[in-house]
VMD Tcl script that builds the backbone (N, CA, C; Angstrom):
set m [mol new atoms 240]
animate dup $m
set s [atomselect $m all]
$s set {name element resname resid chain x y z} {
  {N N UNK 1 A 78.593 98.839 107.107}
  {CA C UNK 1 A 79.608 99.674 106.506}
  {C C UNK 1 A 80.971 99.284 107.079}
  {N N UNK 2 A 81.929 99.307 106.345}
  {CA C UNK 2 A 83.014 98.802 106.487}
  {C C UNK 2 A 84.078 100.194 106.357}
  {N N UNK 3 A 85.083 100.429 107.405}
  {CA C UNK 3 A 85.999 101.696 107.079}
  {C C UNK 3 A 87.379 100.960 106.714}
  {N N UNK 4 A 87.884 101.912 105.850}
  {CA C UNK 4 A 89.692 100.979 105.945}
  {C C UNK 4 A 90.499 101.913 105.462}
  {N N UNK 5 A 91.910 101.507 105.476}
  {CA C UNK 5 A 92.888 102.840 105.908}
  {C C UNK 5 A 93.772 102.398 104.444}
  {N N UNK 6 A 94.051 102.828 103.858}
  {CA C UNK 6 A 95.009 102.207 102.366}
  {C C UNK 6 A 96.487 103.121 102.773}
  {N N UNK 7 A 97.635 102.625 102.690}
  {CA C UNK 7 A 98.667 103.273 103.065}
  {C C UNK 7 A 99.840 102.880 101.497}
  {N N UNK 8 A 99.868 103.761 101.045}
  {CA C UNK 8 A 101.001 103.612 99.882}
  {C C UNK 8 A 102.659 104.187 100.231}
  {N N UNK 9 A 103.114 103.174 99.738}
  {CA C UNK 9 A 104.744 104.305 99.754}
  {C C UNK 9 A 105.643 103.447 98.556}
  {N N UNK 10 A 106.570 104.296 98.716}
  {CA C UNK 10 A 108.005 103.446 97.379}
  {C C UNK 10 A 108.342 102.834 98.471}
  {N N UNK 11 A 107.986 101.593 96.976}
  {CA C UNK 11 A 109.359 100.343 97.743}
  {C C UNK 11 A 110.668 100.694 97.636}
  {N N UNK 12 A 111.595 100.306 98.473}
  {CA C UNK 12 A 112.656 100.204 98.810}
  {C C UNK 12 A 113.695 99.949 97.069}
  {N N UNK 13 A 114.806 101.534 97.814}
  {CA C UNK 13 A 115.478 101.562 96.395}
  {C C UNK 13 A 114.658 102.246 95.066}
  {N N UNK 14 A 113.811 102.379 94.902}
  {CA C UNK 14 A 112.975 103.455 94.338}
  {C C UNK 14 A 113.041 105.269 94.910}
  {N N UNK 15 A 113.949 105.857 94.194}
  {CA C UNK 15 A 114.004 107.441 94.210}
  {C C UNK 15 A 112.806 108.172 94.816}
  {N N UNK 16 A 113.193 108.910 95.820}
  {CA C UNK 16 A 112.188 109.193 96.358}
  {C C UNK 16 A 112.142 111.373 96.293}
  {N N UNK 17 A 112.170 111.706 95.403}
  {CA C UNK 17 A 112.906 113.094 95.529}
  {C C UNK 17 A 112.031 114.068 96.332}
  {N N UNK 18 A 110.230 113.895 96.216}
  {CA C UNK 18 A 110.145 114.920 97.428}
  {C C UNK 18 A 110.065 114.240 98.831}
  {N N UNK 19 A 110.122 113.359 98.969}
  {CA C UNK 19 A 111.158 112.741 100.484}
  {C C UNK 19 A 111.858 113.187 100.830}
  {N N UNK 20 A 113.179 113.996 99.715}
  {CA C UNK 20 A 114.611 114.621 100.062}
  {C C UNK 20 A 114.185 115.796 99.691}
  {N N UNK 21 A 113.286 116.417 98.986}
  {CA C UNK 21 A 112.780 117.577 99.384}
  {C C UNK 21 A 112.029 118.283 100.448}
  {N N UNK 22 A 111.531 117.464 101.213}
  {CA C UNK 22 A 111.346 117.679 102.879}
  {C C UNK 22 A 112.041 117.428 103.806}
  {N N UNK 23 A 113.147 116.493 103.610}
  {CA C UNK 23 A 113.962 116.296 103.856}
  {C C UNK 23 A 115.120 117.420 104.633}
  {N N UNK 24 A 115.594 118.342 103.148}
  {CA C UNK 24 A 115.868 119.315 103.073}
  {C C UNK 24 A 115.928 120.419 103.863}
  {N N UNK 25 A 114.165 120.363 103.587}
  {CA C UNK 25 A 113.434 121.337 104.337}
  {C C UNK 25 A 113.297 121.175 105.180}
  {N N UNK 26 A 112.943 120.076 106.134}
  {CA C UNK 26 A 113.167 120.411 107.737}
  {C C UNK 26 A 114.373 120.761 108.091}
  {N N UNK 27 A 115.527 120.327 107.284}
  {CA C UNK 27 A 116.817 120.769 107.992}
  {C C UNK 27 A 117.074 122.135 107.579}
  {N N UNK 28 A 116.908 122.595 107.092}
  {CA C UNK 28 A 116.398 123.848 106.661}
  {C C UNK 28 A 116.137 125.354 107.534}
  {N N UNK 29 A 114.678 124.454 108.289}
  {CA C UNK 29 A 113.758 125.052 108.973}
  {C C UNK 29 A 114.380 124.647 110.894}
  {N N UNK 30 A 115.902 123.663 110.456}
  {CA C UNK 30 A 116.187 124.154 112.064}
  {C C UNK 30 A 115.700 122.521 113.116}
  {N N UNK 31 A 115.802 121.222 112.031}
  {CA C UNK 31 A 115.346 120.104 112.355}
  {C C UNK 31 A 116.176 119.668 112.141}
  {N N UNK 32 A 117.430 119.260 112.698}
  {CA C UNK 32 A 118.709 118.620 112.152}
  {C C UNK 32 A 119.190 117.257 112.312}
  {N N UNK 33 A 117.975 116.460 113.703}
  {CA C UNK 33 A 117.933 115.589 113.835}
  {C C UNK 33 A 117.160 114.324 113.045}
  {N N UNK 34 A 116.217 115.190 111.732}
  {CA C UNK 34 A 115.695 114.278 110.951}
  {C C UNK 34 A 116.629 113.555 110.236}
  {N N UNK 35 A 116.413 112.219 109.906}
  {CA C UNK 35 A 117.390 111.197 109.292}
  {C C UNK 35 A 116.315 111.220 107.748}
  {N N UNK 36 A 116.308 109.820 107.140}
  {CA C UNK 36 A 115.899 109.701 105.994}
  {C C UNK 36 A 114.389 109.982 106.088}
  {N N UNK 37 A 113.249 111.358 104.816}
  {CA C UNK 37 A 112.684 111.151 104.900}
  {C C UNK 37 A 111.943 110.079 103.545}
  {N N UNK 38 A 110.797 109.809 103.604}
  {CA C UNK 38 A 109.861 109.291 103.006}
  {C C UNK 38 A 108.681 109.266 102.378}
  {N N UNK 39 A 108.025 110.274 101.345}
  {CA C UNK 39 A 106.494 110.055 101.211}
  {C C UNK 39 A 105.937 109.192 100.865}
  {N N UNK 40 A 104.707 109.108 101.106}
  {CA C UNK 40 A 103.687 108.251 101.182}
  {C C UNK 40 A 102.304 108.987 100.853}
  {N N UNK 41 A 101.305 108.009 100.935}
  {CA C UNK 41 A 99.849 108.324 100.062}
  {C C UNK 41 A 98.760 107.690 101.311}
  {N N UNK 42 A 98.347 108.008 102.089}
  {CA C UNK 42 A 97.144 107.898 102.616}
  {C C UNK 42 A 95.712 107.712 102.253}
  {N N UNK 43 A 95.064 107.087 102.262}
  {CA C UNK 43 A 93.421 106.905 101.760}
  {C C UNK 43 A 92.746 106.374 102.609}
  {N N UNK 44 A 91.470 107.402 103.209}
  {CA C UNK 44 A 90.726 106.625 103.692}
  {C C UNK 44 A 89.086 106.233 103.081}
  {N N UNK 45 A 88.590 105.168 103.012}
  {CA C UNK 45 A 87.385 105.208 102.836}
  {C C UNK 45 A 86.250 104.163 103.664}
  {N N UNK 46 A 85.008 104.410 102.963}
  {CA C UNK 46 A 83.743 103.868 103.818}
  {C C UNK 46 A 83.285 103.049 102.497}
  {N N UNK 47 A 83.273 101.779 102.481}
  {CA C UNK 47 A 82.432 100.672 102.105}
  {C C UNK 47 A 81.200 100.660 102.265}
  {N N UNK 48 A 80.159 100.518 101.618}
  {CA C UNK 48 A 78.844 100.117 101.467}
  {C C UNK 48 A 78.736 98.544 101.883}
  {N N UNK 49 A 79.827 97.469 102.870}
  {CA C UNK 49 A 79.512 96.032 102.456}
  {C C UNK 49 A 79.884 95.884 103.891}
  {N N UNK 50 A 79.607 94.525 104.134}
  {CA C UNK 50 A 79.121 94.209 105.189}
  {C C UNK 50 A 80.219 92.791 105.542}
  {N N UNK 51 A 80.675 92.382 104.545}
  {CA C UNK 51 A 81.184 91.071 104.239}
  {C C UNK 51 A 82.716 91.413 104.458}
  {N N UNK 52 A 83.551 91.216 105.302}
  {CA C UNK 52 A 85.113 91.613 105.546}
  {C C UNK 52 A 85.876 91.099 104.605}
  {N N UNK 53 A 85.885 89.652 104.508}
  {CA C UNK 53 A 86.030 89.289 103.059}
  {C C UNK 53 A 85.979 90.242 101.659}
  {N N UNK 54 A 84.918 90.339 101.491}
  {CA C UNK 54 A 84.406 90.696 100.108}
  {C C UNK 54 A 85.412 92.414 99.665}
  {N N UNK 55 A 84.955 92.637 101.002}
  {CA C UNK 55 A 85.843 94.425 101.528}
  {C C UNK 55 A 86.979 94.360 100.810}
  {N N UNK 56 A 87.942 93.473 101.615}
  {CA C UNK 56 A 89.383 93.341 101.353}
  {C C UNK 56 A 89.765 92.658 100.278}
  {N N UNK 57 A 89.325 92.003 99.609}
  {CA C UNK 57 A 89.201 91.912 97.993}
  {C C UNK 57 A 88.857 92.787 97.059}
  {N N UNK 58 A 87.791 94.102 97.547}
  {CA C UNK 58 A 87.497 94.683 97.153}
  {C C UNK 58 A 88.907 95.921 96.799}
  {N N UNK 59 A 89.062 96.154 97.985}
  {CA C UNK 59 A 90.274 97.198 98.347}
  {C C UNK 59 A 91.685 96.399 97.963}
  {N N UNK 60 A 91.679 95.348 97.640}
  {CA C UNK 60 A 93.066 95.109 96.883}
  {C C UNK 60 A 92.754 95.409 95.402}
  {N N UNK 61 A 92.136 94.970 95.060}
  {CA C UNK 61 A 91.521 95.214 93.576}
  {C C UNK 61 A 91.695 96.606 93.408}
  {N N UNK 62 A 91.553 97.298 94.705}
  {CA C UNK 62 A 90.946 98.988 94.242}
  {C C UNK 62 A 92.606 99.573 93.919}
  {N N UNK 63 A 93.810 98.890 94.876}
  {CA C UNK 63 A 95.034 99.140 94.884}
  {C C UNK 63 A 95.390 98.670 93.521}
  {N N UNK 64 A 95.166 97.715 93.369}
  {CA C UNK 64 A 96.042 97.020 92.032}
  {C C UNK 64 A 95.420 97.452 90.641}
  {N N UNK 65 A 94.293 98.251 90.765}
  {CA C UNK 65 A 94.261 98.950 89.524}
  {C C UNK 65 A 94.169 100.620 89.774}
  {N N UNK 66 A 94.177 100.971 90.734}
  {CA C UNK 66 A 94.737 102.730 90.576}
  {C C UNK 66 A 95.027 103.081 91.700}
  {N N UNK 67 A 94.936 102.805 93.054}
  {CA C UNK 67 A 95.441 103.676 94.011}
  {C C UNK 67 A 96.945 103.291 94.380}
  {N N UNK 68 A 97.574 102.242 93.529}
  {CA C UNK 68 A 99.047 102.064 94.224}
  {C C UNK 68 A 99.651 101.413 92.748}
  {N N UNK 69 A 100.696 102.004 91.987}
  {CA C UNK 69 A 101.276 101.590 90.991}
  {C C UNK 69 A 102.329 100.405 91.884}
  {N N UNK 70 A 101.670 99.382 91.485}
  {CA C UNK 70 A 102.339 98.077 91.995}
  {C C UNK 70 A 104.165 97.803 91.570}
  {N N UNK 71 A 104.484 98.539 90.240}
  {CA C UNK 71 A 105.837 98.546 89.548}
  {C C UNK 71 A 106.673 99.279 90.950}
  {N N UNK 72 A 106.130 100.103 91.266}
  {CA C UNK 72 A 107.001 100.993 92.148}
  {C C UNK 72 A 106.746 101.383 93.960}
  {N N UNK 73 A 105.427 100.897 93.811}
  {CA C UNK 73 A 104.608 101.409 95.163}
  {C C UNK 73 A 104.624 100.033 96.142}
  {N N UNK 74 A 104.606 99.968 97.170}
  {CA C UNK 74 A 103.745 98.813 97.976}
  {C C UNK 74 A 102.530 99.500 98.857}
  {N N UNK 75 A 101.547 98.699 98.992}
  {CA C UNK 75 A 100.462 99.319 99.609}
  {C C UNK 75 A 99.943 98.403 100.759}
  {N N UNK 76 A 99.631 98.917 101.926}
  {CA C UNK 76 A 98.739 97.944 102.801}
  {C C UNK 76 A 97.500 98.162 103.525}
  {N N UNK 77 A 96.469 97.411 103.549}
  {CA C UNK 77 A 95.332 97.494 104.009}
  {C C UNK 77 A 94.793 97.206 105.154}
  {N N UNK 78 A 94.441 98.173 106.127}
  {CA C UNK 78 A 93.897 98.244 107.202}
  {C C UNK 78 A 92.380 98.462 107.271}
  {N N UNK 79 A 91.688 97.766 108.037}
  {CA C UNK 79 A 90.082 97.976 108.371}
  {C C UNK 79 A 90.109 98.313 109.615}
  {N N UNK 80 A 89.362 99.418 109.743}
  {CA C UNK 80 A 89.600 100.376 111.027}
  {C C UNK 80 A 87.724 100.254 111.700}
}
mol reanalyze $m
mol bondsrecalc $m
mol representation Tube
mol addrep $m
């Protein structure tokens, strides 16, 4: 079994509005030292494969057709 960590966010220059809606809100809530924030998309999962290779082909494939809109997103893959 294979574990791996998928991390999505907007690329750079892509509008990020609930970024600046937490943003906001920590300053808000009395956090005045936060600078720019950012969301992002976390995924973790467990592979059935054995082959590290095969994995990480697997999990780009899995990005480039639904867990990371490639037009707007960048994504990177970690095996944990």
């Amino acid at each position: 079994m294979i574990k791996a960590r998928i991390t999505v966010t907007l690329k750079n220059g892509v509008l990020d509005p609930q970024g600046k809606a937490i943003e906001h809100a920590l300053s808000g809530l009395g956090f005045g030292g936060v600078g720019q924030v950012r969301q992002g998309k976390v995924f973790d999962l467990e592979l059935a494969e054995t082959d590290k290779a095969k994995a990480e082909a697997d999990l780009k494939a899995m990005c480039d057709k639904l867990l990371a809109n490639t037009v707007i997103e960048n994504y990177s893959v970690t095996l944990t």
